[in-house]
C-alpha positions as CSV (number, residue, x, y, z in Angstrom):
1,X,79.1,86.7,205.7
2,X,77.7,83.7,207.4
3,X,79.8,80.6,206.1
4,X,77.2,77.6,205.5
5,X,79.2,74.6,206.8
6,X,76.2,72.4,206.7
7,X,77.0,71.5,203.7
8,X,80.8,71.0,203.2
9,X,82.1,68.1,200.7
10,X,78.6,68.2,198.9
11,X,77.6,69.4,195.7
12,X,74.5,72.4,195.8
13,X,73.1,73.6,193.3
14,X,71.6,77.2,193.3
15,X,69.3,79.0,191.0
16,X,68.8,82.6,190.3
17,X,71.5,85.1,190.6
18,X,70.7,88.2,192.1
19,X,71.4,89.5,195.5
20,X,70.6,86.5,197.5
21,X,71.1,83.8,195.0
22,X,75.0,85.0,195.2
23,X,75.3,85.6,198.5
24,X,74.2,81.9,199.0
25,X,76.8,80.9,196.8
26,X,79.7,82.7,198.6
27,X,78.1,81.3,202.0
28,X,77.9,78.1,200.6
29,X,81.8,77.9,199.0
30,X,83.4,79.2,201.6
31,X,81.8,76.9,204.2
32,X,83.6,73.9,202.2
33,X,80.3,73.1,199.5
34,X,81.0,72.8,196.0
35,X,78.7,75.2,194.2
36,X,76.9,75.0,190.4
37,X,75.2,78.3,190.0
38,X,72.7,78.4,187.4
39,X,70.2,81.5,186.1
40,X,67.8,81.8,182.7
41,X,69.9,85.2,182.2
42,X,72.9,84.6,180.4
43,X,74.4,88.1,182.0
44,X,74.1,86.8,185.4
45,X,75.6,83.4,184.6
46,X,78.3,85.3,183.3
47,X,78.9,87.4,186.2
48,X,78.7,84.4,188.5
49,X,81.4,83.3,186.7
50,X,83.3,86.1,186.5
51,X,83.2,85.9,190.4
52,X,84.8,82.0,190.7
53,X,81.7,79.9,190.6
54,X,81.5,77.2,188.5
55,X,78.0,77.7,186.4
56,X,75.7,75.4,184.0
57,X,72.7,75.2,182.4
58,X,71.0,72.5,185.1
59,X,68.6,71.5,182.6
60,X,71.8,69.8,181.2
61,X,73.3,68.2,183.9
62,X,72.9,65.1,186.3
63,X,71.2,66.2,189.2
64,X,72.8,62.5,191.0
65,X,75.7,64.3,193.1
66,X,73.5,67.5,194.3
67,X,72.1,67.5,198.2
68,X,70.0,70.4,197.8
69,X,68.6,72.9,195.4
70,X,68.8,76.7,196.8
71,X,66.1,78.2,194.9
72,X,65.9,82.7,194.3
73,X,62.3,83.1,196.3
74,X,61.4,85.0,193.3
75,X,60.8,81.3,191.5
76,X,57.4,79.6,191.6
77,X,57.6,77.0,194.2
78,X,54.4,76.0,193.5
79,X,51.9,78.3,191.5
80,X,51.1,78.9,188.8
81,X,53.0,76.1,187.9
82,X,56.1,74.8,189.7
83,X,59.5,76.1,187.8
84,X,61.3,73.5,185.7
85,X,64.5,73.6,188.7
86,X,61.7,72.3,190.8
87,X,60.7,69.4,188.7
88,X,64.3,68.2,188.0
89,X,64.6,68.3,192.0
90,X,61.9,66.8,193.0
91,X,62.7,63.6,190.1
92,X,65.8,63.3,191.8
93,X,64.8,63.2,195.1
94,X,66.8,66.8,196.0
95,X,65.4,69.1,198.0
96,X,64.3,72.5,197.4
97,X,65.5,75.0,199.9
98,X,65.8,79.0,200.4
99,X,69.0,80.9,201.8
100,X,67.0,81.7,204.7
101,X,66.8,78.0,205.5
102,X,71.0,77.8,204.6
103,X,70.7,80.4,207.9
104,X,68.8,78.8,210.2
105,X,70.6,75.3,209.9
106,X,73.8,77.0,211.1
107,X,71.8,79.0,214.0
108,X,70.8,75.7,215.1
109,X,74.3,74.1,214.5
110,X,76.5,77.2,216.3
111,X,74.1,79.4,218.0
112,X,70.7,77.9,219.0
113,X,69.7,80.1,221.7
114,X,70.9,83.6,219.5
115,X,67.7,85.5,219.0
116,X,66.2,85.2,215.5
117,X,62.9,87.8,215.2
118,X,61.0,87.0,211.9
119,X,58.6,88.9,211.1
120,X,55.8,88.9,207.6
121,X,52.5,89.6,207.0
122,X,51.3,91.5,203.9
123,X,51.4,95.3,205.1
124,X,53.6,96.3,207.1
125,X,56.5,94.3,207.8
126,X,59.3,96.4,206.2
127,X,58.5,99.0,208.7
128,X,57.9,96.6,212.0
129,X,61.5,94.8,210.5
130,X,63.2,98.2,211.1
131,X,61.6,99.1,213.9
132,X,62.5,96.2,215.6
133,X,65.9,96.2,215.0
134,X,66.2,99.7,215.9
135,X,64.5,99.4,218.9
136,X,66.8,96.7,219.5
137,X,70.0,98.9,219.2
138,X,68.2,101.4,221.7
139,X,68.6,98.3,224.1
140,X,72.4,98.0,222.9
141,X,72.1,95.0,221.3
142,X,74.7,94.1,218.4
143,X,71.1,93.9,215.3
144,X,72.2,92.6,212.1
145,X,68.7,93.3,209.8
146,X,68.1,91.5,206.6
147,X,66.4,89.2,204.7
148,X,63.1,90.4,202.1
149,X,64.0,93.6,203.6
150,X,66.8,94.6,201.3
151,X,70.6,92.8,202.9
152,X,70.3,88.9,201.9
153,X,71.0,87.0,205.1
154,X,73.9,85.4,204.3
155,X,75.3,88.5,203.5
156,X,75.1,89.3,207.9
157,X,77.1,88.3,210.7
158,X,76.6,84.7,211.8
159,X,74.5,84.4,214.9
160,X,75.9,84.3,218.5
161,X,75.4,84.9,221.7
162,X,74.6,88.7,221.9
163,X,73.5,89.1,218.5
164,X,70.1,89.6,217.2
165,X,68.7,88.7,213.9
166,X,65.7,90.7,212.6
167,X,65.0,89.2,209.6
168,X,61.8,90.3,207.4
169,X,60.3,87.3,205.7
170,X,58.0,87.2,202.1
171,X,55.5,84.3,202.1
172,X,57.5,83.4,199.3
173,X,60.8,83.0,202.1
174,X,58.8,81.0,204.0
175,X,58.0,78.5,201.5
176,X,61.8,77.6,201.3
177,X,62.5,77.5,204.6
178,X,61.2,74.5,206.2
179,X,63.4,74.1,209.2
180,X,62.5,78.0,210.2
181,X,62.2,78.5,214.2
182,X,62.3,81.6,215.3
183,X,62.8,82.8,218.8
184,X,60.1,85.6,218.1
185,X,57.5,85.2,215.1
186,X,55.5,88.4,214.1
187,X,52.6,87.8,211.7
188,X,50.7,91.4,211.5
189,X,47.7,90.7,209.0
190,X,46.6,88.4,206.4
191,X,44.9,89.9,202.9
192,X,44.5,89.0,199.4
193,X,48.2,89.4,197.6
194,X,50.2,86.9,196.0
195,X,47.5,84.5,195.1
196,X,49.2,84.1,191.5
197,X,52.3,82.8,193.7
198,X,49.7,80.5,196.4
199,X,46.4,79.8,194.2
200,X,44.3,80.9,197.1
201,X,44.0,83.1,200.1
202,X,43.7,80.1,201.9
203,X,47.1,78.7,201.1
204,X,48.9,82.1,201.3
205,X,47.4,82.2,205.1
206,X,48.7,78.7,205.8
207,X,52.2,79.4,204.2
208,X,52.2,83.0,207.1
209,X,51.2,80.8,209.8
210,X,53.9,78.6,209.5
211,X,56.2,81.6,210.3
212,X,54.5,82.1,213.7
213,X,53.5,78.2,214.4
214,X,57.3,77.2,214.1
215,X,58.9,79.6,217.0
216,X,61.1,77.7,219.2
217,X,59.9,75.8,222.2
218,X,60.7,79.4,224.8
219,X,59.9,81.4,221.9
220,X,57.2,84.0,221.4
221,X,54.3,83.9,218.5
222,X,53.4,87.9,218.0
223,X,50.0,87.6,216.1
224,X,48.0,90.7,214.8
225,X,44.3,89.7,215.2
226,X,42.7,92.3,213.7
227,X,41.3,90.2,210.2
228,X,39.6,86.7,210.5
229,X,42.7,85.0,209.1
230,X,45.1,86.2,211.5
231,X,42.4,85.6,214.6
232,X,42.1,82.1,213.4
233,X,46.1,81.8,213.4
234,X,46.7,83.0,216.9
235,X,44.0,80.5,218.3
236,X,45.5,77.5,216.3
237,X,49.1,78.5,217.5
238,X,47.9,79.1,221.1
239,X,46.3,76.0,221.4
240,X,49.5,73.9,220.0
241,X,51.5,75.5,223.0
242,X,53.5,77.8,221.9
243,X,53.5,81.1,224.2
244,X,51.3,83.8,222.3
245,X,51.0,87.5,222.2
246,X,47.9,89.0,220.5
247,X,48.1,92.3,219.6
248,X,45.4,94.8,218.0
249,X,44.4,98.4,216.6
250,X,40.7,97.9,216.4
251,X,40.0,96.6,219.8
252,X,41.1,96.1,223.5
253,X,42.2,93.1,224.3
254,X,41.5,91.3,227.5
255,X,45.1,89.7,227.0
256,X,47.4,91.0,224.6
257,X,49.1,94.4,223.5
258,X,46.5,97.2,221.7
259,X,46.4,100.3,220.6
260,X,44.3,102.7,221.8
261,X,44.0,106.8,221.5
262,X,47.9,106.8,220.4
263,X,49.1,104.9,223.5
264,X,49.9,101.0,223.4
265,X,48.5,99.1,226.3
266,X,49.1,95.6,228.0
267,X,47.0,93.9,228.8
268,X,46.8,90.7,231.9
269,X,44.7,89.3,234.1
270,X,41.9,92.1,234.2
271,X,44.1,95.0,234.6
272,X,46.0,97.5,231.7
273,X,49.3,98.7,231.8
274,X,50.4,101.8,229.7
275,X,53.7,100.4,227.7
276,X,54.5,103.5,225.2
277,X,53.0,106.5,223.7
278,X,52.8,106.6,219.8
279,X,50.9,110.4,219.6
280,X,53.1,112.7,217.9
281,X,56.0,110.6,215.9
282,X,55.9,111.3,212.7
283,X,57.4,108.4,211.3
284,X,54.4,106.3,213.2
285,X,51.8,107.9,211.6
286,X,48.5,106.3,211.4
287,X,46.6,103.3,213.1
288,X,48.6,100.4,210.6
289,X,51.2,102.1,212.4
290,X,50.2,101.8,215.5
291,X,49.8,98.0,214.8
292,X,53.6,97.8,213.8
293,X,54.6,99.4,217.1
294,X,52.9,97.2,218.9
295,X,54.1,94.1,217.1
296,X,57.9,95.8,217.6
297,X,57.3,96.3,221.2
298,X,55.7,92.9,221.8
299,X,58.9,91.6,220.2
300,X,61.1,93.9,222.7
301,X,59.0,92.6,225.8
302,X,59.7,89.2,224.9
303,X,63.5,89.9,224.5
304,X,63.5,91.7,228.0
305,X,63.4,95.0,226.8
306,X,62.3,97.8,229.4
307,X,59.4,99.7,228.7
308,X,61.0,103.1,228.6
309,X,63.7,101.9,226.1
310,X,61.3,100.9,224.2
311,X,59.2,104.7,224.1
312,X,63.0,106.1,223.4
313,X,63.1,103.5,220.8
314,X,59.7,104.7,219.1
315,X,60.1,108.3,219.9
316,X,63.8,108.4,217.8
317,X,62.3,106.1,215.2
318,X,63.3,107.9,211.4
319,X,61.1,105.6,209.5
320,X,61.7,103.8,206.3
321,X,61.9,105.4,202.5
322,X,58.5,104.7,200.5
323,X,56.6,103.8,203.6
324,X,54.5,107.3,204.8
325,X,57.8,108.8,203.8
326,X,57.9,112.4,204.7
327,X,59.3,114.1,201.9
328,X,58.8,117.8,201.6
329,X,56.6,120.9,201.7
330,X,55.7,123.5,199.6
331,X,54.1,126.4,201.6
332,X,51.4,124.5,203.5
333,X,51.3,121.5,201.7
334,X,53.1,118.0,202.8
335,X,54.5,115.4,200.4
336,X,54.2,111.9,201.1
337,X,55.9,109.0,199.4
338,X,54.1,106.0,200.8
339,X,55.5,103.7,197.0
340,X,55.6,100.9,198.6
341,X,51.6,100.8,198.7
342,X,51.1,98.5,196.4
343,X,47.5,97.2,196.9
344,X,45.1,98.6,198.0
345,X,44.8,97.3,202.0
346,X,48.0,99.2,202.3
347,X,46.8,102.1,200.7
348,X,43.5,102.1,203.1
349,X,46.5,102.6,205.8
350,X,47.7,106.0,204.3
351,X,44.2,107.5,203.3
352,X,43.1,106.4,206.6
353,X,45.9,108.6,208.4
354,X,45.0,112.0,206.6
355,X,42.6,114.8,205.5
356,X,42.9,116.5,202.3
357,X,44.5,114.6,200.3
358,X,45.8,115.3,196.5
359,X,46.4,111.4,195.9
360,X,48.4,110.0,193.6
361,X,47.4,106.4,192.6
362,X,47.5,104.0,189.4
363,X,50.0,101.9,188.2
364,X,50.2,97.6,187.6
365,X,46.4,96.9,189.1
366,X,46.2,94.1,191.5
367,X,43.0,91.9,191.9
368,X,40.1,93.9,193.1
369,X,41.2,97.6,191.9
370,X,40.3,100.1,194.7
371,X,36.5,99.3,195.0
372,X,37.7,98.5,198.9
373,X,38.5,102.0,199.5
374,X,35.6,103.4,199.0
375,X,35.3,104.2,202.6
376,X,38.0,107.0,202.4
377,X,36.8,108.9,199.2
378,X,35.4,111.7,201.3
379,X,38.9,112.5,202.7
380,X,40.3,113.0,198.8
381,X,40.4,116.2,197.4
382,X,41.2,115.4,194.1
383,X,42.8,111.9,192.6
384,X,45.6,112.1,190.0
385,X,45.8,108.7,187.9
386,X,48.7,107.2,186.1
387,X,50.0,103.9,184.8
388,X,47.6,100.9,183.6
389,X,44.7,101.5,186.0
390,X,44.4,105.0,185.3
391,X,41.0,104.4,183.4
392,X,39.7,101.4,185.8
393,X,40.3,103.5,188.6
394,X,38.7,106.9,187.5
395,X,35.7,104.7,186.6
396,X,35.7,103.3,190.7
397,X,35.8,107.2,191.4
398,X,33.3,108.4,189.3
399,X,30.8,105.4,190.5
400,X,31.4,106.4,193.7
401,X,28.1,107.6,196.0
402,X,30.2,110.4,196.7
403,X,32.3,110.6,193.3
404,X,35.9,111.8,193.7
405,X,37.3,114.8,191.0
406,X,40.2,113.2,189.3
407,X,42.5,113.6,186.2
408,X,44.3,111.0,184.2
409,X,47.8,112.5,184.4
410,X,49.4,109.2,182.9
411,X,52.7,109.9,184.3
412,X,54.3,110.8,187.8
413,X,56.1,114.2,186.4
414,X,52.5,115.2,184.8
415,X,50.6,114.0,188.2
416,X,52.9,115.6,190.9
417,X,52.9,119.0,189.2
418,X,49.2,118.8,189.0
419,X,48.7,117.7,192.4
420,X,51.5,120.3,193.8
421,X,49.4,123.2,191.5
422,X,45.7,122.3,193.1
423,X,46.9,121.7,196.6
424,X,48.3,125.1,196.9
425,X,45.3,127.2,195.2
426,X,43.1,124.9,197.5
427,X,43.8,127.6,200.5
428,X,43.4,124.3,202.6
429,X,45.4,124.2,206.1
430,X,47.0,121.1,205.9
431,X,46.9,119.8,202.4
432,X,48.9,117.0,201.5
433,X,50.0,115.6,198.1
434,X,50.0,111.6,199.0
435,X,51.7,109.1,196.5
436,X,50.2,105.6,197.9
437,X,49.7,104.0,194.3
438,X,47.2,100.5,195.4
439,X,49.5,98.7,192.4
440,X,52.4,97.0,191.4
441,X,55.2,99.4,189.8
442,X,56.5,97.3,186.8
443,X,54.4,99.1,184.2
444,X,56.5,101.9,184.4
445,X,59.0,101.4,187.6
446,X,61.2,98.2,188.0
447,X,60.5,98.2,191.5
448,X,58.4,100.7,194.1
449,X,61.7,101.6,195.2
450,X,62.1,103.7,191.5
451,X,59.3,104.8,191.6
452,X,59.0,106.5,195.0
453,X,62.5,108.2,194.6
454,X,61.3,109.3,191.3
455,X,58.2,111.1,193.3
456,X,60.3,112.5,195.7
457,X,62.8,114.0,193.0
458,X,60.3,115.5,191.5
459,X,58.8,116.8,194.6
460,X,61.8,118.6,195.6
461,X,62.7,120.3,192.1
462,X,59.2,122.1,193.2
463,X,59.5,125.8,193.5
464,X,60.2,126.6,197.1
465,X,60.1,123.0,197.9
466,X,61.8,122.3,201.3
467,X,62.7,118.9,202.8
468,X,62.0,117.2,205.6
C-alpha cells in the first residue's frame, strides 16, 4: 500500500467503491486523512463499512470540511453530463481528483526522481503496460505494475529509489489526474472510442496528450505517429521541449524507433541501428504488436536499458490473457482469444495478423460497426455472429464487394462449436478460429475478461483440444 500523507488532518471524500475507490480509502486513512466513502450501491456502502470507513450519502452532507473529492474513473467527469458528486464539488469549491493523482503527489513529495512509465492510447496499452514492466524485470529492476491495468495503484509499493512504476492509464485516469508527470509518457494511437465519455474525438485526443505533454523536465515523451492525431501530438510536445521519441509501424523514420520486416530499428542522424528482432514470438504477433514493442523498448532506452536485455526481454515475453491470447489447437487449427477487441481498430490488428480465419465477432456495437474492416474480408473464411450486432454486422458482410459466408450463432457455445466444426473440414493448413469481437461485452459478458475465459473454456472442452 502506498500511504497518502498528503492529506493528513483533512476530511476526503471518495466516490465509488470498487477496487480502486477502496484502495484510496485505505491509502488515504492510513496516511492520517479522515475518510467519508460514498457509492449509489447500497452493497458497497455497506461493505465499506464493514471494513472501518465511515460512509454517507454525500448528497446529504456539507461538503464545507472536504479538501478533495477522489472520484471512481468510471464516473462522468464531464460527458454526457457531469455526475451529481461533481456538481456538489465544484459549488463548493472542492476539487475533483483520481487515485492516480493521490499517487503522484506522494512521488513528488518522497520519491521525485523514481521512475513513473505511463502509458495509454486506445489499442494496445494493456499489452505495452506488461511488456514494459517485464522487460523491466529482465533489467532487474524492483516493477510494481498497476493502474487501468487490473492492481489499483495505491494498492503497490510506494515509489523509491530503485523502483519502477508502470502504470497503464484510461483517458478517463487522465482526466483526474492533473498534477500527472511521468518520467516516461507512452501514447501509441488515437481513434474513435469513448466519445460518450469526451463528446468528441477532439477532446478525447487532447485528454491522451496531456499524458505525454506533462513528462517531467528529463523525462521522455514515447509518441506513436502512425494516425494524424498522434502525428499532430508528437509535434506539439516536441516543440514545447520536452525530449521526444517517435516511433512507427507503417513507416521509417528519419528519427525515431520503427518497425520494419519484424526487426525494430533506431533511427539518428542519417544512419539505422538494429535494436531487437520481433520475427518469431508468438506472444508479439502482428504489426499493432510490433508498435507496442517498440513503444516498450523506446521506454527501456530511455531508462538505460541495453539493447540485448531488451531482445531477452521480448523474446521471454508470455503475453497477456484476451489480447492475441494463444489458447489451443484442435488438429491443425489454432484458437485465439483476442476479447479484449472491443472495437473495431483493434480488431483490424488481429485480422490483420492472420490467414484463414473462422472469426468470431458481435456483441455491444460501438459507433461505426465494422464497415472499417472491410479491407480484411478476404482473409475470413467464414464469420460466426453473436450478441446485439449479430444482424448489423452480417448485413456489413453480405454488402461487402467481396461478401463474407457467415451464420448468426447468437451465442459463444453455439459460435465456437460452429467455428471449431468448419475449420477442421476446411482441410486448410493453418486455420484458425479467431475470437476478436469489434464490441463492448455487457450484452451478454460483464466485462471482456468473462467473456474471453468463457471462449477459451469452451475451446478446450473440444474433442482433442490441446493447450498452448
Amino acid at each position: 500500500m502506498i500511504p497518502v500523507t498528503s492529506f493528513a488532518g483533512k476530511t476526503v471524500a471518495v466516490f465509488g467503491l470498487g477496487g480502486s475507490g477502496l484502495a484510496s480509502c485505505h491509502a488515504l486513512k492510513v496516511g492520517g486523512a479522515e475518510v467519508v466513502a460514498s457509492d449509489d450501491n447500497a452493497a458497497s456502502l455497506a461493505d465499506a463499512a464493514a471494513k472501518g470507513f465511515v460512509t454517507a450519502d454525500l448528497r446529504t452532507v456539507s461538503w464545507a470540511n472536504f479538501s478533495a473529492l477522489v472520484l471512481t474513473p468510471g464516473v462522468p467527469l464531464t460527458h454526457p453530463v457531469p455526475h451529481w458528486t461533481v456538481l456538489k464539488a465544484r459549488e463548493a469549491g472542492v476539487e475533483v481528483i483520481g487515485d492516480i493523482e493521490l499517487f503522484c503527489r506522494e512521488r513528488r513529495r518522497h520519491a521525485p526522481d523514481a521512475h513513473f512509465v505511463a502509458i495509454t492510447g486506445t489499442n494496445g496499452k494493456s499489452t505495452t503496460t506488461a511488456l514494459v514492466a517485464h522487460l523491466m524485470r529482465e533489467a532487474r529492476h524492483d516493477v510494481q505494475m498497476g493502474g487501468n491495468i487490473g492492481t489499483a495503484i495505491l494498492s503497490l509499493e510506494p515509489p523509491r529509489a530503485g523502483r519502477v512504476h508502470v502504470i497503464e492509464m484510461s483517458s478517463y485516469q487522465i482526466d483526474l489526474t492533473p498534477s500527472l508527470d511521468p518520467s516516461v509518457g507512452i501514447l501509441l494511437n488515437v481513434s474513435e472510442d469513448h466519445i460518450d465519455r469526451h463528446g468528441t474525438l477532439a477532446h478525447y485526443a487532447a485528454v491522451k496528450e496531456r499524458l505525454v505533454a506533462s513528462v517531467q523536465a528529463s523525462g521522455t515523451s514515447v509518441v506513436g505517429v502512425d494516425d494524424q492525431w498522434c502525428q499532430a501530438i508528437a509535434d506539439r510536445v516536441e516543440n514545447a521541449g520536452k525530449r521526444t521519441v517517435r516511433i512507427s509501424v507503417r513507416r521509417p523514420l528519419a528519427d525515431g524507433l520503427y518497425f520494419e520486416r519484424e526487426t525494430i530499428w533506431r533511427a539518428a542522424g542519417g544512419a539505422r541501428t538494429e535494436i531487437a528482432k520481433v520475427g518469431g514470438i508468438g506472444s508479439l504477433r502482428g504489426a499493432h504488436n510490433g508498435q507496442n514493442a517498440a513503444a516498450a523498448v523506446a521506454a527501456g532506452l530511455a531508462m538505460g536499458v541495453a539493447p540485448d536485455v531488451l531482445q531477452q526481454g521480448l523474446r521471454s515475453f508470455p503475453g497477456l490473457a484476451h489480447r492475441m491470447e494463444q489458447v489451443g489447437k484442435q488438429g491443425a487449427t489454432l484458437f485465439v482469444n483476442d476479447s479484449k477487441g472491443t472495437n473495431a481498430d483493434a480488431a483490424a490488428r488481429a485480422l490483420s495478423s492472420f490467414n484463414d480465419i473462422f472469426w468470431i465477432a458481435g456483441g455491444k456495437p460501438k459507433t461505426g460497426g465494422i464497415t472499417s474492416l472491410a479491407e480484411f474480408f478476404p482473409r475470413i473464411r467464414k464469420a460466426y455472429l453473436i450478441g446485439e450486432a449479430a444482424q448489423e454486422f452480417a448485413a456489413t458482410l453480405a454488402q461487402a464487394p467481396q461478401p463474407v459466408p457467415y451464420e448468426i450463432s447468437g451465442t459463444m457455445d453455439v459460435a465456437v462449436a460452429s467455428a471449431a466444426r468448419d475449420a477442421a473440414a476446411s482441410s486448410l493448413h493453418d486455420p484458425v478460429v479467431l475470437l476478436s469481437p469489434a464490441c463492448a461485452s455487457f450484452d451478454q459478458y460483464r466485462n471482456f475478461e468473462i467473456r474471453g475465459a468463457r471462449f477459451r473454456d469452451l475451446v478446450l472442452a473440444l474433442p482433442g483440444a490441446k493447450p498452448m
